[in-house]
C-alpha positions as CSV (number, residue, x, y, z in Angstrom):
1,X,159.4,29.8,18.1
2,X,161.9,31.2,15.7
3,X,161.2,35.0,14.2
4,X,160.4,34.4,10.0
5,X,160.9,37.5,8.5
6,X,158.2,36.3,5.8
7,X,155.7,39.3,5.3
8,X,152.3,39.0,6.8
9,X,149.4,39.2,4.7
10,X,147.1,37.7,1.7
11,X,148.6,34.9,0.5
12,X,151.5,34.8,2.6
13,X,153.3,31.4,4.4
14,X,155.0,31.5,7.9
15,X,158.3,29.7,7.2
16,X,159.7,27.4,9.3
17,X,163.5,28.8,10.4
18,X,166.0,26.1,12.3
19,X,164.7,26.6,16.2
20,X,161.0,25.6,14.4
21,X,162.2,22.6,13.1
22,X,163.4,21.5,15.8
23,X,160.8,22.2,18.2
24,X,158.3,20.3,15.2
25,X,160.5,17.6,15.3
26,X,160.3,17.5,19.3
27,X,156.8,18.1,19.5
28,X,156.0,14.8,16.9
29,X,158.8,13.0,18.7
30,X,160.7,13.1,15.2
31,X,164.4,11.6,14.4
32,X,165.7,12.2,10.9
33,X,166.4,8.1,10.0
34,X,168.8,7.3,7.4
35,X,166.8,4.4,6.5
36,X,164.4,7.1,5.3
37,X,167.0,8.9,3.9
38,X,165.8,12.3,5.9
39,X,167.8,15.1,5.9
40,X,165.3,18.0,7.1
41,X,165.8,21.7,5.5
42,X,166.1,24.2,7.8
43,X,167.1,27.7,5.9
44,X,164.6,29.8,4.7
45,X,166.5,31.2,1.8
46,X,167.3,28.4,0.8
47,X,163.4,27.2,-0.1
48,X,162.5,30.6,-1.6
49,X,165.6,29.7,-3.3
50,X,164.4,26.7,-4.7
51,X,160.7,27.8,-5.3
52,X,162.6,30.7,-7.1
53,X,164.4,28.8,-9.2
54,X,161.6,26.2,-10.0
55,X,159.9,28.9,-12.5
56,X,156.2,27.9,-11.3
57,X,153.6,29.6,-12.5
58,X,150.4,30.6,-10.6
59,X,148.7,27.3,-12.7
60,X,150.7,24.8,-11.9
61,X,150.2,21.9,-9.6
62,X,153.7,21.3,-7.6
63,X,154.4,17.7,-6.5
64,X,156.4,17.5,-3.3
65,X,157.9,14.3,-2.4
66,X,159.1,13.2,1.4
67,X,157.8,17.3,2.6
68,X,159.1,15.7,6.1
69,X,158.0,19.1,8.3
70,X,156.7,21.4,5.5
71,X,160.0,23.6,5.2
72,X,159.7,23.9,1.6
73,X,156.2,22.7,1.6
74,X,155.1,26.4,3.1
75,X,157.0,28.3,0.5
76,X,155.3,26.6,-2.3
77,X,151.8,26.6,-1.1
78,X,151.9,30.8,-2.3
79,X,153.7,29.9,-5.6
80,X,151.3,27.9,-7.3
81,X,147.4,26.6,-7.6
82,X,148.0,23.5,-5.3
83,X,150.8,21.2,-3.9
84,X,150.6,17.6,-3.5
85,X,153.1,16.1,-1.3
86,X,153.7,12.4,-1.0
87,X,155.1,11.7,2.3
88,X,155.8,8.0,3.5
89,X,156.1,8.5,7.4
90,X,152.5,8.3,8.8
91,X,153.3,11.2,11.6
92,X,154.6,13.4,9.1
93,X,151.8,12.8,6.9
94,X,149.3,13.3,9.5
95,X,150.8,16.7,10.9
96,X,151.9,18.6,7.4
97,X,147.9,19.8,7.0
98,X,148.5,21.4,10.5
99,X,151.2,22.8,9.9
100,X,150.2,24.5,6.6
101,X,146.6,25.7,8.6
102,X,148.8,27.2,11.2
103,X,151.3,29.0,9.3
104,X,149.5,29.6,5.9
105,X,145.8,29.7,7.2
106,X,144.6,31.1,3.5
107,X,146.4,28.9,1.2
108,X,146.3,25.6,3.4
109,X,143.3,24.6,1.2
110,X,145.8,24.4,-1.6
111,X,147.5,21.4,-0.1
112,X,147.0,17.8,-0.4
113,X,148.8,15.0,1.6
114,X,149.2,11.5,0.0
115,X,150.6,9.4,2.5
116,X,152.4,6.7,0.2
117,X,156.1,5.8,-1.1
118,X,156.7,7.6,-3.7
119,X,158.5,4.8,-5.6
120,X,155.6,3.2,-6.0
121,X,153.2,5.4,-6.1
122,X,150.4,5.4,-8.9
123,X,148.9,8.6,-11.5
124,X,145.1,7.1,-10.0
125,X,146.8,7.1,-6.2
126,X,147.9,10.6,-6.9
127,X,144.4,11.8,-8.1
128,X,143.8,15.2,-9.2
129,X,144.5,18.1,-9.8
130,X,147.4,16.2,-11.8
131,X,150.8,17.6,-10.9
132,X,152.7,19.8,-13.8
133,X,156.3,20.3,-11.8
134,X,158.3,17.9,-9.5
135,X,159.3,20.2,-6.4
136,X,161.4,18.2,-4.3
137,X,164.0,18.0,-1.5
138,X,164.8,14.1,-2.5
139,X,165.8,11.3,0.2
140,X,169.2,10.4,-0.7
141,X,169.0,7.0,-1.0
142,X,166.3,6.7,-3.8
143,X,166.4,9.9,-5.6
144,X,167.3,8.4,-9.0
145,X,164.4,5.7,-8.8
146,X,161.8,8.1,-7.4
147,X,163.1,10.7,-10.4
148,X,162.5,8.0,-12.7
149,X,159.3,6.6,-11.5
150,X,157.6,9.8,-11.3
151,X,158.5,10.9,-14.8
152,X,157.1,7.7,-16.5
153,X,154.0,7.7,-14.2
154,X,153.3,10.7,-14.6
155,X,153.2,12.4,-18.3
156,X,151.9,16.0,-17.0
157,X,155.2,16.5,-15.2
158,X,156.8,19.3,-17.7
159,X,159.6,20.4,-15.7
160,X,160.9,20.5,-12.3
161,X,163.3,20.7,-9.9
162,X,164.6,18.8,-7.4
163,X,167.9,18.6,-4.4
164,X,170.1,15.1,-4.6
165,X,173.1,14.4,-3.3
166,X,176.0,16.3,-5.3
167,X,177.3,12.6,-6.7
168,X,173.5,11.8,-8.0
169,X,172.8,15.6,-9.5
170,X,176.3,14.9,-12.0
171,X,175.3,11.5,-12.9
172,X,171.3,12.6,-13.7
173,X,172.3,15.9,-15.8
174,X,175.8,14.2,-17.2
175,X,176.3,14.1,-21.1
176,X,177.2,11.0,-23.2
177,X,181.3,10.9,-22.9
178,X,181.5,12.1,-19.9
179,X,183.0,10.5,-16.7
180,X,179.7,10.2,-14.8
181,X,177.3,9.8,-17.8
182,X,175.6,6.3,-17.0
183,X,172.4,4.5,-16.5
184,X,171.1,7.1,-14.8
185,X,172.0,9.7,-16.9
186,X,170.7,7.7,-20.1
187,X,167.4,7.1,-18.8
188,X,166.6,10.3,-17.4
189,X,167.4,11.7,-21.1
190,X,164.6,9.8,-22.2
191,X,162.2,12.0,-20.5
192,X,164.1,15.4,-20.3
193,X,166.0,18.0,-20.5
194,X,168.0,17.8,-17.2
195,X,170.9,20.4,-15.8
196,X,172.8,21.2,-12.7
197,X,171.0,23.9,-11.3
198,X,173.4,25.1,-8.9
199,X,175.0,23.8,-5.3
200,X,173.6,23.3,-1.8
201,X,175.2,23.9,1.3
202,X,175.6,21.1,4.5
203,X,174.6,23.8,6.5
204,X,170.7,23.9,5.4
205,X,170.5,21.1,6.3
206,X,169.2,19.0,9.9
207,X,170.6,17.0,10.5
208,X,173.7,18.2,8.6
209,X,174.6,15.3,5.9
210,X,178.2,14.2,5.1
211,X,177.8,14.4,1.6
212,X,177.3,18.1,-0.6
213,X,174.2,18.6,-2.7
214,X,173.1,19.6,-5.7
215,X,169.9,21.3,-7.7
216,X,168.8,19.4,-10.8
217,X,166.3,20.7,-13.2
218,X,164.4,18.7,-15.4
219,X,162.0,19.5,-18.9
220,X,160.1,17.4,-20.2
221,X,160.5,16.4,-24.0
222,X,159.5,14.3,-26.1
223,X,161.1,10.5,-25.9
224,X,163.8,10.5,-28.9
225,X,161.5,7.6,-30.3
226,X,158.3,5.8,-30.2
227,X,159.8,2.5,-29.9
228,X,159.2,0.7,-26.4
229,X,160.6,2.5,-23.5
230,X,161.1,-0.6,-21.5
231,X,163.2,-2.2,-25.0
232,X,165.2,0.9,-25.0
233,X,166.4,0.8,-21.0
234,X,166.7,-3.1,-21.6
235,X,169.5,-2.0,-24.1
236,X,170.8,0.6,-21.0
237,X,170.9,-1.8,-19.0
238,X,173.2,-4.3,-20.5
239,X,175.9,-1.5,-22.5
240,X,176.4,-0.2,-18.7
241,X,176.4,-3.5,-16.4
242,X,180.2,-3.9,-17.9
243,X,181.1,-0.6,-18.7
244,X,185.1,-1.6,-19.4
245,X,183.8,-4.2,-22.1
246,X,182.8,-3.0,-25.6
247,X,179.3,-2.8,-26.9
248,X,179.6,-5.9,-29.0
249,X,180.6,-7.9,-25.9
250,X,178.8,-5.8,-23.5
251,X,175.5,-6.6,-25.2
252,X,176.2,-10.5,-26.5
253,X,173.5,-11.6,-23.8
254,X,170.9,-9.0,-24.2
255,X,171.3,-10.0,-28.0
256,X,171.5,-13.6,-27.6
257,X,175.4,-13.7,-28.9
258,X,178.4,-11.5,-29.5
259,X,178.2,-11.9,-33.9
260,X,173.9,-10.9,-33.5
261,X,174.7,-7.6,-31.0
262,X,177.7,-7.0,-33.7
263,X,175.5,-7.3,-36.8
264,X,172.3,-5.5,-34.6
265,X,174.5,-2.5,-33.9
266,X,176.4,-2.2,-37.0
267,X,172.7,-1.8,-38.7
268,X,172.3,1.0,-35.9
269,X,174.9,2.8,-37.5
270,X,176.7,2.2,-34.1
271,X,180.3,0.8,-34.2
272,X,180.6,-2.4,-31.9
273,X,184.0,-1.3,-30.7
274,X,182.3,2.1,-28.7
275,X,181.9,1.7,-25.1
276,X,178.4,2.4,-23.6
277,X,179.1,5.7,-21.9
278,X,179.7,7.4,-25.3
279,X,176.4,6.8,-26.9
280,X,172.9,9.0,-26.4
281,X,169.4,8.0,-25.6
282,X,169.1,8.5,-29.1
283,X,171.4,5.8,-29.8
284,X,170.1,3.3,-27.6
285,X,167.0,4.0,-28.9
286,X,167.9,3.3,-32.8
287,X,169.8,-0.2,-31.0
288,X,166.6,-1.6,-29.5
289,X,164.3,-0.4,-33.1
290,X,167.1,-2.4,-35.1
291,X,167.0,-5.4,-32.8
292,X,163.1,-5.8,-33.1
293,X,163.4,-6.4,-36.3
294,X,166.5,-8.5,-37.4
């Protein structure tokens, strides 16, 4: 095994370093899949960086999604009351309680493995204690859908923070106007507060990926409106599935024709000649209120 330099003592976690990983990987007969999106962190200071940088306090209950080998999940177990980690890989799932007894002995009571997929996983399926703050290295190829699932299954998420790809961090934390502002971005504001949080390495990474990545945070807020969520992103939907066209004729099927989406978002206050990518959840919000009642 690999020498941690992580003290020794009360309350203390063994981290896994690179030659641990891949011995754990060995050991459970493990490949990294890309169907799985897996992309296994192997740096030490790179999950005390995240656990740093994730503000959790001694109460809160971290929710870890696809923990893969417990790299970050052993830095977490000391940071907070209790981690649950939603892993869908049955061998995974089955050896992350092992690991955390044999590298955290006194904190591996604090963890909790729900073996499911985490897109579809339900508030009941995730039981309690209910998680306060998304922790998450995120598989690639379904961050944004797990990021959005998870926030509207879960209302005691307050904040978190989580590692994308570089390209999905801009388009979660982009602003209205800007070049990669989108569906994603949109519906993400509904929930929160979201930022870049700062850049991640290939290097951290096994295997290493050919993309960069990214740290996003989210807060939680209040939604900008109590009208229906699922009216609002109905409205997202259809501004951004032809971004080049205008809102008038960007929405004419969502609002049955061109003249009712002109006359639904020039009671918005919303000029029909703006594009989708320059208005906020706010303003999609106000279009779907206006619609429900014309």
């Amino acid at each position: 095994m690999a020498e941690d330099l992580t003290p020794a003592g009360p309350g203390s976690s063994q981290l896994l370093g690179p030659a641990d990983v891949r011995q754990l990987a060995e050991e459970l007969g493990v490949r990294p899949t890309k169907k799985l999106g897996q992309n296994f962190v192997h740096d030490t200071n790179t999950v005390r960086r995240i656990v740093a940088a994730a503000e959790l306090r001694p109460d809160d209950v971290a929710l870890e999604v696809g923990p893969g080998l417990g790299s970050l999940t052993l830095a977490l177990l000391p940071a907070c009351r209790a981690v649950v980690a939603v892993e869908i890989d049955p061998v995974l799932a089955e050896r992350l309680p092992r690991t955390a007894r044999e590298r955290a002995p006194e904190l591996a009571d604090r963890l909790r493995v729900v073996p499911a997929d985490a897109m579809r996983v339900s508030a009941e399926r995730i039981g309690a204690p209910e998680p306060t703050s998304l922790v998450a290295n995120l598989p690639y190829n379904v961050a944004v859908p797990v990021v959005l699932h998870l926030l509207a299954e879960l209302p005691t998420l307050r904040h978190g923070l989580v590692m994308v790809q570089a390209e999905v961090a801009d388009r979660l934390a982009a602003p209205p106007g800007s070049r990669t502002y989108g569906v994603p971005s949109a519906k993400a504001a509904w929930y929160a507060d979201v930022r870049r949080a700062g850049p991640v390495p290939r290097s951290v990474f096994w295997p290493v990926p050919n993309v960069d990545s990214g740290l996003v945070a989210l807060t939680r807020r209040e939604p900008p409106s109590s009208v229906n969520r699922d009216a609002v992103f109905a409205v997202v939907d259809a501004a951004f599935a032809q971004r080049r066209k205008t809102l008038r004729a960007a929405l004419a099927g969502w609002a049955g024709s061109a003249v009712r989406a002109e006359a639904v978002l020039r009671a918005a206050g919303v000029d029909p000649s703006t594009r989708g990518e320059q208005l906020g959840i706010g303003d999609f919000a106000r279009i779907a209120e206006v619609a429900a009642t014309l």
